[in-house]
One Martini backbone bead per residue (centre of mass of N, CA, C, O) as a GRO file, in nm:
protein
  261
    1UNK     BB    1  15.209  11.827 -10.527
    2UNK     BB    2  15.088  11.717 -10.244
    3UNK     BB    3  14.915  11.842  -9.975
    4UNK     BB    4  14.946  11.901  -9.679
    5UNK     BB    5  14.706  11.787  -9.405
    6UNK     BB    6  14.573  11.832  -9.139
    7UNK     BB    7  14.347  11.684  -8.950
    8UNK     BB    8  14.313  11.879  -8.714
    9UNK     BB    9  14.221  12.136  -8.894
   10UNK     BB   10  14.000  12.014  -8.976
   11UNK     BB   11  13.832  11.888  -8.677
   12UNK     BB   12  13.828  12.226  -8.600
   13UNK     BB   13  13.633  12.322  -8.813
   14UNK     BB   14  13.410  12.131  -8.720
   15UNK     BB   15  13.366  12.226  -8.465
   16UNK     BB   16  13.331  12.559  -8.539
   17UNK     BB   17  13.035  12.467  -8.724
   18UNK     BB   18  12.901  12.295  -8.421
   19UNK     BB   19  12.952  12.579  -8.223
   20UNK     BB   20  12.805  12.780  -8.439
   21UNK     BB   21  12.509  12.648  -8.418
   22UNK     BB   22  12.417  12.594  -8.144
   23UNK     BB   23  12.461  12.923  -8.078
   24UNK     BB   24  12.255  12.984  -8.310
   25UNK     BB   25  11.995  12.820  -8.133
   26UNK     BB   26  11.992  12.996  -7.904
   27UNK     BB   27  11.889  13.225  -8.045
   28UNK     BB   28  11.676  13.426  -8.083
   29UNK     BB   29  11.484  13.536  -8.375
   30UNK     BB   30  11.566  13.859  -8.374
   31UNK     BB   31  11.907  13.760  -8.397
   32UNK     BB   32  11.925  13.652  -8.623
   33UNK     BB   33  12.036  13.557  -8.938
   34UNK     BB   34  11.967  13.659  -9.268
   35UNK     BB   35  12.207  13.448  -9.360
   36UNK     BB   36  12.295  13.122  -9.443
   37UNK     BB   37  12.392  12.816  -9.531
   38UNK     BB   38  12.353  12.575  -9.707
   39UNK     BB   39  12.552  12.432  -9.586
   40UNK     BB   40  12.363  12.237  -9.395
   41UNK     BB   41  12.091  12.370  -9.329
   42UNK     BB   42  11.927  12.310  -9.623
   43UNK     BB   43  12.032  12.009  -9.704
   44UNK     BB   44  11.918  11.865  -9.460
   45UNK     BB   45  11.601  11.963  -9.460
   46UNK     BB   46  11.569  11.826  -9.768
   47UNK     BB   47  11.645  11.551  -9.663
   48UNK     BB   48  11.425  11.517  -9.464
   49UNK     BB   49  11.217  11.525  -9.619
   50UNK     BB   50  11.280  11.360  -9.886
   51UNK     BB   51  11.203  11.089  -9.691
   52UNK     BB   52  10.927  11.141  -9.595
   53UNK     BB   53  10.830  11.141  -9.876
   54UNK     BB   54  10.918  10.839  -9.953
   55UNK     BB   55  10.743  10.693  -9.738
   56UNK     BB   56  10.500  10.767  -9.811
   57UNK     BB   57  10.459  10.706 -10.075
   58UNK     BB   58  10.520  10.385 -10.025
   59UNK     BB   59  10.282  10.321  -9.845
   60UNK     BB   60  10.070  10.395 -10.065
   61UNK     BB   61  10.148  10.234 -10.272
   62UNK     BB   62  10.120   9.945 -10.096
   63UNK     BB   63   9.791  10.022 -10.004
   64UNK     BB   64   9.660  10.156 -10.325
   65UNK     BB   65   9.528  10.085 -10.532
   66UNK     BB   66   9.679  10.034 -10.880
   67UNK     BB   67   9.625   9.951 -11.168
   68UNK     BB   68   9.613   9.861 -11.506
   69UNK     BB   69   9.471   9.955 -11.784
   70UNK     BB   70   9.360   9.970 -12.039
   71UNK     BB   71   9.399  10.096 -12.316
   72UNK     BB   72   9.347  10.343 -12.501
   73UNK     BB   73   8.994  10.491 -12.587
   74UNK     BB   74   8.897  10.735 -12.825
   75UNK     BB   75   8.570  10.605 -12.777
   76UNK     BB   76   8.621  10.626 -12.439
   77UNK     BB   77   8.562  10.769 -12.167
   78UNK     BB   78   8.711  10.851 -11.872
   79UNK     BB   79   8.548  10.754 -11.514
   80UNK     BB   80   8.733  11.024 -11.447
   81UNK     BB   81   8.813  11.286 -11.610
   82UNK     BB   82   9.148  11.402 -11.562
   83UNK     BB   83   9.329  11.627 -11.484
   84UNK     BB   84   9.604  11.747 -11.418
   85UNK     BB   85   9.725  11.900 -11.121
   86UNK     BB   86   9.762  12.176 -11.230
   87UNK     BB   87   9.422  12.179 -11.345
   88UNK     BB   88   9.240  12.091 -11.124
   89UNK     BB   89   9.148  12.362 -11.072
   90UNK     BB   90   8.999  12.426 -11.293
   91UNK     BB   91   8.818  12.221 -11.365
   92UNK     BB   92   8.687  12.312 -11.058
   93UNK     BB   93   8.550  12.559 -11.177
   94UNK     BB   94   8.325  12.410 -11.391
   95UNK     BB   95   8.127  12.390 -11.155
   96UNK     BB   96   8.081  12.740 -11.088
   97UNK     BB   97   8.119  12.801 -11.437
   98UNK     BB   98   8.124  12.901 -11.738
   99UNK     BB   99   8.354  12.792 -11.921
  100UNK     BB  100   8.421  13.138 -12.029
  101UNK     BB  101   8.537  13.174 -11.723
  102UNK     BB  102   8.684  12.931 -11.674
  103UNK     BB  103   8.895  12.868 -11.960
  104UNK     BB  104   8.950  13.239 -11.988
  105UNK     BB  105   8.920  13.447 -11.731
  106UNK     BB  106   9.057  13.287 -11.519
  107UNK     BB  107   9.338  13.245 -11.673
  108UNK     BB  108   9.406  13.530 -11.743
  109UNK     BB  109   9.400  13.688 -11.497
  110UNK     BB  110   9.624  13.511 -11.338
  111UNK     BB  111   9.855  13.596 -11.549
  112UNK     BB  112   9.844  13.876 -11.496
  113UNK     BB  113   9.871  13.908 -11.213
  114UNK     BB  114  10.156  13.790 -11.224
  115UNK     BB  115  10.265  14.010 -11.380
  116UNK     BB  116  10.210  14.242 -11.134
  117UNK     BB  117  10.323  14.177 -10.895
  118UNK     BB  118  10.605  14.294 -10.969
  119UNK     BB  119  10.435  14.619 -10.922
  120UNK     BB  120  10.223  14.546 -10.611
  121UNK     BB  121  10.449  14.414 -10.429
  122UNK     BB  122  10.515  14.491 -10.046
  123UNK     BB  123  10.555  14.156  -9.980
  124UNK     BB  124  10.770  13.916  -9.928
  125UNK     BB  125  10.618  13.711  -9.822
  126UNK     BB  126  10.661  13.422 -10.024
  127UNK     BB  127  10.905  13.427 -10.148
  128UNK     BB  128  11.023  13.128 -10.267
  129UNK     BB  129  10.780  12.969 -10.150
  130UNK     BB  130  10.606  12.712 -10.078
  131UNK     BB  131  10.301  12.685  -9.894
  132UNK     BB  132  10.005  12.630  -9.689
  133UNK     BB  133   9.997  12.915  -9.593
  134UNK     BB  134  10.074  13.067  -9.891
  135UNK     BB  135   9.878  12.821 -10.045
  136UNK     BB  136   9.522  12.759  -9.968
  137UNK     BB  137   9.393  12.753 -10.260
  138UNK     BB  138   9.550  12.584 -10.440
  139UNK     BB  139   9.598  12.329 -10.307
  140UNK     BB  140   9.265  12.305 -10.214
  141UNK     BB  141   9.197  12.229 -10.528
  142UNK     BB  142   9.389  12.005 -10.560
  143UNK     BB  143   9.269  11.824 -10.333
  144UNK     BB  144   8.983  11.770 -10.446
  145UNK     BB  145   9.042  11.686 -10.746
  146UNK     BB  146   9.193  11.410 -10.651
  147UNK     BB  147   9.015  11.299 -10.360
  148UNK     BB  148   8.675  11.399 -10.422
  149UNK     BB  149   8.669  11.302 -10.761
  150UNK     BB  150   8.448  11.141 -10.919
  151UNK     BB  151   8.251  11.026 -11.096
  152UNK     BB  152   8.074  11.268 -11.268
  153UNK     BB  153   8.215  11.492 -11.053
  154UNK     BB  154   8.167  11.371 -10.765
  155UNK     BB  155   8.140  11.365 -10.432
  156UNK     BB  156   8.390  11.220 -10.231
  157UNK     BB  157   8.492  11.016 -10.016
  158UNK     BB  158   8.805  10.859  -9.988
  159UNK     BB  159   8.631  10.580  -9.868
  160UNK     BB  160   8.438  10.562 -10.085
  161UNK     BB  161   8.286  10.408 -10.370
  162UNK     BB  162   8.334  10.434 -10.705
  163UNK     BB  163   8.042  10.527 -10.856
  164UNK     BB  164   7.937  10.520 -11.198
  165UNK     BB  165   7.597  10.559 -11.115
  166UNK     BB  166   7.590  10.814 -10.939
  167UNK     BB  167   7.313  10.983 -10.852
  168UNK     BB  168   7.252  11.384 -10.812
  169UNK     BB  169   6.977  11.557 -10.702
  170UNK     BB  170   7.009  11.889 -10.826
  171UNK     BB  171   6.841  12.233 -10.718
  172UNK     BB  172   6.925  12.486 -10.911
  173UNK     BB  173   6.943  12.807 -10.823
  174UNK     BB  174   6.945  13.146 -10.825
  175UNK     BB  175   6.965  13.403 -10.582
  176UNK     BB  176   6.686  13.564 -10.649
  177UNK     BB  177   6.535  13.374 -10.623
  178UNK     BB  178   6.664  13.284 -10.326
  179UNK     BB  179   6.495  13.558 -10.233
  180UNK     BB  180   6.224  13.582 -10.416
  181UNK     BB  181   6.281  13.686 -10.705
  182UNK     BB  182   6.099  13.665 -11.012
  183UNK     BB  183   6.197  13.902 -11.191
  184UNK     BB  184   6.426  13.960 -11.433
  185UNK     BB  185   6.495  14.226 -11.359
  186UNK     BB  186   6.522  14.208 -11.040
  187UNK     BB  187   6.748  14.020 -11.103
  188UNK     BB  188   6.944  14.200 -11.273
  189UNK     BB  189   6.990  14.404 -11.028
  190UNK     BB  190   7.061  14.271 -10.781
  191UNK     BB  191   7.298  14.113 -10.922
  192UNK     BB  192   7.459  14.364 -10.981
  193UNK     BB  193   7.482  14.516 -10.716
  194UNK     BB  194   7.651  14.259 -10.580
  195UNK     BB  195   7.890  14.274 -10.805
  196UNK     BB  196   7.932  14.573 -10.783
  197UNK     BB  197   8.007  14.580 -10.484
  198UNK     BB  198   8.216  14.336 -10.464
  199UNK     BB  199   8.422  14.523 -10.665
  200UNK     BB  200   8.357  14.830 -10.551
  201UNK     BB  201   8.200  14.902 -10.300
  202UNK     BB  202   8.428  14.769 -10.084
  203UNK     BB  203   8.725  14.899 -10.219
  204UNK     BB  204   8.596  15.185 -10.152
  205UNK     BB  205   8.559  15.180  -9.868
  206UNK     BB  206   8.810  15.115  -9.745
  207UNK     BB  207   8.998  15.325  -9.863
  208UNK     BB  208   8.806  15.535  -9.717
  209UNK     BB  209   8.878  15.405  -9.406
  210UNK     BB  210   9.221  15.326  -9.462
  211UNK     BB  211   9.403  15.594  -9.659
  212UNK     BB  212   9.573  15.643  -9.381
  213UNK     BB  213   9.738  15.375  -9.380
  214UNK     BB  214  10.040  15.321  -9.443
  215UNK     BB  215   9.967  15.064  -9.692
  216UNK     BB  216   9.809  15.265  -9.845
  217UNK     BB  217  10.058  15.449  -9.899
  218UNK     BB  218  10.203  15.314 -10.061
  219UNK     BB  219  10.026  15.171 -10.246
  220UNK     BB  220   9.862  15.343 -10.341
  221UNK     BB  221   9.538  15.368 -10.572
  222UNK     BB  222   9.624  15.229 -10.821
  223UNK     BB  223   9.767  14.944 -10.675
  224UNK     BB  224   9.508  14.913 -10.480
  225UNK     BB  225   9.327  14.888 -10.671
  226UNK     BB  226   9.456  14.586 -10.820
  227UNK     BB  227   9.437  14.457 -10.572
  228UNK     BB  228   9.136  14.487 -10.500
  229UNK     BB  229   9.037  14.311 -10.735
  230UNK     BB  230   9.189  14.057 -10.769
  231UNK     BB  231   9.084  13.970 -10.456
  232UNK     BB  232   8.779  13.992 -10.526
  233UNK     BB  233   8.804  13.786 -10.745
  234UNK     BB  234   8.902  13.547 -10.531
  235UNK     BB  235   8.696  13.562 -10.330
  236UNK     BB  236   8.432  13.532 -10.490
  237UNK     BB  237   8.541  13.211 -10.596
  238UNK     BB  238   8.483  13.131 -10.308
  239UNK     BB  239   8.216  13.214 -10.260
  240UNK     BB  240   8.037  13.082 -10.465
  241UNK     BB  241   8.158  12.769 -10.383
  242UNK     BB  242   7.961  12.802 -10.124
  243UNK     BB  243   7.676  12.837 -10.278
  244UNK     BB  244   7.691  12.580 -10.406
  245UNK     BB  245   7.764  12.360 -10.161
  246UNK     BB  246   7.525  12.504  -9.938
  247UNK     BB  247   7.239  12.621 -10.154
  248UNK     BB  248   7.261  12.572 -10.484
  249UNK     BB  249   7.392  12.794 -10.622
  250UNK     BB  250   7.442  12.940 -10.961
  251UNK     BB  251   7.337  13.268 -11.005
  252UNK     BB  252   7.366  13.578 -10.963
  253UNK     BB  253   7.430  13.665 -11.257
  254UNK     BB  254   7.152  13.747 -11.520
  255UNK     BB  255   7.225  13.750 -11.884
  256UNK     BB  256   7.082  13.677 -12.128
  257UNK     BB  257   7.318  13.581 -12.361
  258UNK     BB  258   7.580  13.710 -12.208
  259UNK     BB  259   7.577  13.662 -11.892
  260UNK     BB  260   7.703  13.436 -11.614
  261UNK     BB  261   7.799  13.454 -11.233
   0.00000   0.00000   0.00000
């Protein structure tokens, strides 16, 4: 037998979750409740995301010229070839290392990063979401990568037209060069001192001046360690590729025949 429903009982129900909403919208932020429901303030605001969303993309299809190309020719590769967008980060990398440094060593280091995470990370801050505060590199490499190379893997403001005849003539030096230094071993202890200053003597010198900080008390010398190494091996590729951008910097450290960073 169905159950009898008032509906008045309904509508003071929505009006209770209408009038504690509001209320709720009116403390400060630090009165705020640590958790509230998914329906609706969740729900709500996915909603209007996702159609603000389908707007945006709907008016680019309309504007933006992508027509179908020829059937696939594997004797033929496509000018720009480019990776999925997940991929598009690595594969700008290879414009500033290395192959088996952007294709091994720095998608491994990552592999790894992620696996330490939670065993090195006491900042809550950004887990559970993605935005652009909290992954200005992640997507800043995807953006380029989409947005800015053209054929030959050139870059193109997004308005100019992508001439896949396009050469750019670069005159990539290495910085010991770029500094002055002509002879082989100069060049290669100057690379060494500048490469291991940047990995051990900054997160060294940190430790010793602020390992009285709460946070680095936290974080223990070992945690410390680990997280001070990812950090400067990430901010790193952020300085490289500062250098090739802005002085067509080629490489820092040069060890014929086994290494160049």
């Amino acid at each position: 037998m169905a159950e009898n429903v008032n509906p008045a009982t309904i509508q003071d129900q929505e009006d209770a979750k209408v009038t504690a909403g509001r209320a709720r919208a009116m403390l400060p932020a630090a009165d705020l409740p640590d958790k509230v429901h998914t329906w609706p303030y969740l729900v709500r605001a996915e909603f209007i995301a996702g159609c603000i969303l389908m707007l945006v993309l709907t008016v680019w299809s309309i504007t933006v010229d992508a027509p179908m190309e020829d059937p696939a020719n594997p004797t033929k590769t496509p000018n720009p070839s480019k990776a999925p967008w997940y991929f598009l980060g690595l594969q700008e990398m290879l414009v500033y290392f290395d192959p088996w440094i952007a294709g091994v060593l720095l998608p491994s280091l990552i592999i790894v990063g992620l696996m330490v995470i939670p065993y090195v990370d006491i900042n809550p801050k950004g887990n559970g979401y993605y935005t652009w505060t909290e992954r200005k590199f992640a997507i800043g490499t995807f953006t380029i990568g989409v947005f800015f190379r053209g054929p030959g893997w050139n870059l193109f403001m997004p308005w100019d037209y992508w001439d896949p005849h396009k050469v750019v003539p670069l005159t990539n030096i290495d910085l010991p060069y770029f500094l002055g230094i002509r002879s082989e071993m100069g060049a290669m202890l100057l690379g060494a001192i500048l490469v291991g200053g940047w990995l051990v003597g900054v997160p060294g010198a940190v430790w010793q001046w602020k390992k009285d900080s709460p946070v680095l008390k936290q974080l223990g010398m070992l945690r410390y360690g680990i997280v001070a190494t990812l950090f400067m091996i990430m901010s790193g590729v952020l300085v490289k590729m500062s250098l090739r951008l802005l002085f067509n910097i080629k490489y820092i450290l040069v060890i014929p025949n086994i290494l160049n960073i």
